[in-house]
N, C-alpha and C positions, 0 to 999 in steps of 0.2 A: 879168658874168652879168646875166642880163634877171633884174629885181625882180619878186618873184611879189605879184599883185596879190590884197589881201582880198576887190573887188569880185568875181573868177571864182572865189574860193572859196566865196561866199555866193551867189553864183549857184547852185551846184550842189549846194549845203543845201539852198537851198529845193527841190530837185526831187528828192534821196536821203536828207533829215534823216530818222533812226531816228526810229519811235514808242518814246518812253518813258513810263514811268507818270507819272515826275518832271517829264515837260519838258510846257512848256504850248503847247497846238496853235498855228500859224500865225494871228497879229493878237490875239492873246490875251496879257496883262500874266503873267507867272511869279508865282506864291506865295513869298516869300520864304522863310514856313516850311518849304516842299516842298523847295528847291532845297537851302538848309542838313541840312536831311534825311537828301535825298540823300548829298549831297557828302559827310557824316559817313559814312555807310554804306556807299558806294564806294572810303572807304580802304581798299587791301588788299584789297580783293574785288571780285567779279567784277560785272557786269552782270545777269546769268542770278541771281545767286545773291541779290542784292539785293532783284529785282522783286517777291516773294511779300513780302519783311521789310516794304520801302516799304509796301506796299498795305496790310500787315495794321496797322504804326504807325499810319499818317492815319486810317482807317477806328476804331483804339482810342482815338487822341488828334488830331483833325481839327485844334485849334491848337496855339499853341506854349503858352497857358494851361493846354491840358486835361494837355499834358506837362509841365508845369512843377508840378503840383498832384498828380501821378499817385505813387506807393508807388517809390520806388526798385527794391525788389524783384518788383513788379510787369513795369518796364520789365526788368529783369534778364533774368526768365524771357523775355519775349517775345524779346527781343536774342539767347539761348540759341541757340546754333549759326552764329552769324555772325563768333565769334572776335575777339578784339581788344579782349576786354574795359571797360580804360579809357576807349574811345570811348562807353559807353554810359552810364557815370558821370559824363564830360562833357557829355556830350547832356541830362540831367536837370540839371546841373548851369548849363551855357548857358542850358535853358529857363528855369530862376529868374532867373536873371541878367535876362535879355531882358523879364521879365515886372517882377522888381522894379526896376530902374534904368531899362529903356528903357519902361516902362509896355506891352512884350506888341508890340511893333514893332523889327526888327531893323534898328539901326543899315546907312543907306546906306555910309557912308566905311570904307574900308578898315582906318585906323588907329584905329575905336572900334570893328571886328568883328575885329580883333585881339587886344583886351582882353577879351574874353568866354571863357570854359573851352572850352577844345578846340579852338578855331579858331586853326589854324596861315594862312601869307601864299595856300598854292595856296585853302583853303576860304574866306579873306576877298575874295579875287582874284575866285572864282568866284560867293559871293553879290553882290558889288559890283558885276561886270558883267553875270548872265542874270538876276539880279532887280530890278536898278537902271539898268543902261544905261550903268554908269560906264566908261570908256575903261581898265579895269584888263586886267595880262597874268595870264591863266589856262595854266599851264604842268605838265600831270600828266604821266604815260609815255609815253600816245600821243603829245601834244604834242611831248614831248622829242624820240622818234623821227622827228615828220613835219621837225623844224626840223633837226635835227642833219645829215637825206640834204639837206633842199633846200640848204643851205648848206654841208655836206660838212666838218660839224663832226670833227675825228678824236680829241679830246681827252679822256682816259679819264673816264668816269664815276664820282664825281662832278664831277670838275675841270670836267667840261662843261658842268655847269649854268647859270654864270656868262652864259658866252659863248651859250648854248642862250636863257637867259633874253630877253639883249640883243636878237637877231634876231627872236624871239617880238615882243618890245617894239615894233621897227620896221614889224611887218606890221600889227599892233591899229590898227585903224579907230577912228575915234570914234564914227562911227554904227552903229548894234546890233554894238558890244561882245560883246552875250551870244551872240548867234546865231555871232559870231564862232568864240569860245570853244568852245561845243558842234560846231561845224562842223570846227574843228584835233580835237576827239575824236572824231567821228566818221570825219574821214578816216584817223586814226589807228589806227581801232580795223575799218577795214572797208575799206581801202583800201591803206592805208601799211603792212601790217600788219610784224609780224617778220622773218615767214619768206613766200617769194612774194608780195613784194607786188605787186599788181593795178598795174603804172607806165600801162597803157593803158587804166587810164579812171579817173587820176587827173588833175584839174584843173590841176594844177601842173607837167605832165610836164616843160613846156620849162624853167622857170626852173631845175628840179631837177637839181644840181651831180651828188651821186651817181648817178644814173638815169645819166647824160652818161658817166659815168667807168666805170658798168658793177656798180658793186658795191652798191647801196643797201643788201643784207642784210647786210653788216659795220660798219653804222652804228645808232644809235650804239655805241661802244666800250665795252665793261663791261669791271670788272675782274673778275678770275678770281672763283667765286666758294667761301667759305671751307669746307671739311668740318664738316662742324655735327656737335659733340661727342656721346656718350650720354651720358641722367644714368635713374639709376637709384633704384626707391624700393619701396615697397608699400603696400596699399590694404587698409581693414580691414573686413570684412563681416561689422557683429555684427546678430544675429539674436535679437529676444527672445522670451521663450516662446509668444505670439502672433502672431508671422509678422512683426513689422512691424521694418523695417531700422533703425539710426542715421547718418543725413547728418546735416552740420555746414556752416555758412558761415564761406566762408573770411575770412582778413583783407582790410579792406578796399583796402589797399594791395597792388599788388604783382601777381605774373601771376595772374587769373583771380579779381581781388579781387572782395572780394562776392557771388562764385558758389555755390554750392552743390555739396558732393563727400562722397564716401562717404570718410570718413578716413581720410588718407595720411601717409608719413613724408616726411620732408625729400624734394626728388627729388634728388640728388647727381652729378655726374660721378665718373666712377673715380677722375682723379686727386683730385678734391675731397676723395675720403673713403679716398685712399689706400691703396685697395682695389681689385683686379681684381673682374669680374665674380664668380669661381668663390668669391673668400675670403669676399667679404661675404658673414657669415652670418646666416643665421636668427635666430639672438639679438640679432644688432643689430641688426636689422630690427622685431623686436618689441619692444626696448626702449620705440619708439616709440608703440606701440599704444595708443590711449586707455584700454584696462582691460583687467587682468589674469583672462585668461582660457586656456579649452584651444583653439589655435587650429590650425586644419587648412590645409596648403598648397592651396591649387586646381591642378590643372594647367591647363598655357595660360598666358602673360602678355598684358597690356595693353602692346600700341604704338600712339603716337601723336607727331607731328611738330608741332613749333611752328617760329616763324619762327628762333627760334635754335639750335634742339637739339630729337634725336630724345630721349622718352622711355620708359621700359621698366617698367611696374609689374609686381608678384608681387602676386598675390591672398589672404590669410588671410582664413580665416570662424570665426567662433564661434559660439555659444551661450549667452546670458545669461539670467539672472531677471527673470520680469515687472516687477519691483519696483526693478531696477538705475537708478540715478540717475548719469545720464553725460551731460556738456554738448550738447546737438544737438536733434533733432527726429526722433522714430520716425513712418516711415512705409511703411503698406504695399505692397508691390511695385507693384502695380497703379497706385499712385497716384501713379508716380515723375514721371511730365507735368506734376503740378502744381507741380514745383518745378524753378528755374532749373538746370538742370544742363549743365555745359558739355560737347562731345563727348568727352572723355578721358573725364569720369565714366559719362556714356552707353555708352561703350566698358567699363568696369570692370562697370557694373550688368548690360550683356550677356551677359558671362563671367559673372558670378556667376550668373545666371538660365538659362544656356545649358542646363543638364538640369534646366530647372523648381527649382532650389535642392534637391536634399534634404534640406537641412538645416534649408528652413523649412518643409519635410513632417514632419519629424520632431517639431520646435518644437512644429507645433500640435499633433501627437498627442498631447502630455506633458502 
């Protein structure tokens, strides 16, 4: 096969490289704290979905000082809607780091942007070469995809990575690295794409194995992918004589640790709790409830999809006394913004709000 050259790949960077908020215009040095940022914020999500989060962080916390000194629960709520919680207890967590050890400048080399909370080898790859210049392999999905057809990797994923990684390795230029790097994403992500990829006015056509062979859209090989269990659970909407709701923070460990949610029970699989949908009942559902109360089913459930498992909440609402002392924080409907709430619980305060609540029509009447 003809070796596909980095030079004609960066050739036609510089004439179709995407405007990003994160990436620093043509002859201009990258922001290390911008890149690392990023790259945290683009795990697992999209481009499009980033762009508002990016802009609204830098503009809240411009360095990595101002984020490393910032309310944990501060960055919480702003994070709110980006999913993937742990990332953003890292991101606070890095910023100290970077600020107390490295004195507020993130390490160049690969193997001391390793050592910092939350930086796995793709995000130390990717600050080392578009903020540094360092000859490191930057190798995300897109990546995967563009290297697996040029070289007509067939080996199922993840076993592919190895060998995916290798050939990445061989193309990486020493001179702008970074542009490099961005240039495999961007062709990957506008060019090389999944499905139809664009092969005629891609830079690579010739060297490209798959293209040749006819099939690039069967590359690379994923394995099947698993039926994601249901877990089931319920959400408790107590209401005190005042209107105003009780949320709780959750543990800080754990899915959607450190968030903010209107009180829930375990969320369980069927088999987990050894119960079909229909047996689980109502009493054991309430067992869980944070207080003993008269509590009313909603109709309607909460669904919502994580990376692992679909879940299904049931709604109860009550009715407490002004004076009731129950661990959390009462807050009036209206003012449910100010508090980090991840989109399940968004989803729950919906339903609960969906006919104006009348139960916290009622509340204030009393």
């Amino acid at each position: 096969m003809v070796m596909p050259k980095a030079s004609t790949l960066l050739s036609w960077y510089d004439v179709h490289a995407r405007r990003l908020p994160w990436r620093a215009l043509p002859g201009v040095k990258a922001d290390p704290y911008a890149v690392w940022l990023s790259e945290i914020m683009l795990q697992q999500t999209t481009v499009v979905t980033v762009g508002p989060y990016f802009q609204k962080f830098l503009h809240k916390w411009p360095r990595v000082q101002d984020l490393a000194a910032a309310d944990i629960d501060e960055i919480m709520h702003a994070w709110a809607g980006l999913g993937y919680y742990s990332r953003a207890r890292n991101l606070h967590a890095c910023a100290q780091a970077v600020v107390g050890t490295h004195a507020g400048i993130f390490p160049s080399a690969q193997a001391e942007l390793l050592k910092l909370p939350g930086i796995g080898p793709y995000t130390a790859a990717a600050v080392a070469a578009i903020a540094y210049g360092q000859a490191a392999t930057v190798v995300d999905g897109n990546v995967e995809r563009v290297i697996a057809r040029l070289f007509a990797i067939t080996e199922v994923l993840p076993a592919a990575k190895k060998p995916i990684y290798e050939k990445a390795t061989l193309l990486t230029p020493a001179k702008r690295p970074g542009d490099f790097a961005q240039a495999m994403m961007d062709l990957g992500a506008t060019v090389c794409t999944p499905k139809r990829p664009a092969c005629g006015r891609c830079p690579w056509t010739k060297p490209c194995i798959a293209r040749a062979e006819g099939n690039p859209e069967t590359l690379p090989v994923k394995a099947p992918k698993k039926e994601k269990p249901t877990r089931r659970g319920a959400a408790f909407w107590i209401v005190r004589a005042d209107g105003a709701v009780l949320i709780r923070k959750r543990p800080p460990k754990g899915l959607l640790g450190g968030m903010m949610e209107v009180p829930s029970t375990e969320w369980l699989a069927d088999v987990e709790s050894g119960l079909s949908k229909d047996i689980r009942s109502r009493a054991q559902l309430l067992r869980q409830a944070p207080v003993d109360a008269k509590w009313k089913k909603r109709l309607g459930n909460v669904r919502h999809t994580f990376t692992h498992f679909h879940l299904v909440l049931e709604l109860y609402e009550a009715r407490v006394p002004q004076k009731m002392q129950i661990e959390g924080v009462w807050v009036q409907p209206e003012n449910f913004d100010d508090y980090a709430l991840p989109t399940v619980m968004k989803k729950v305060v919906s339903l609960a709000l969906s006919d104006t609540t009348q139960l916290v029509k009622s509340a204030r009447r009393r």
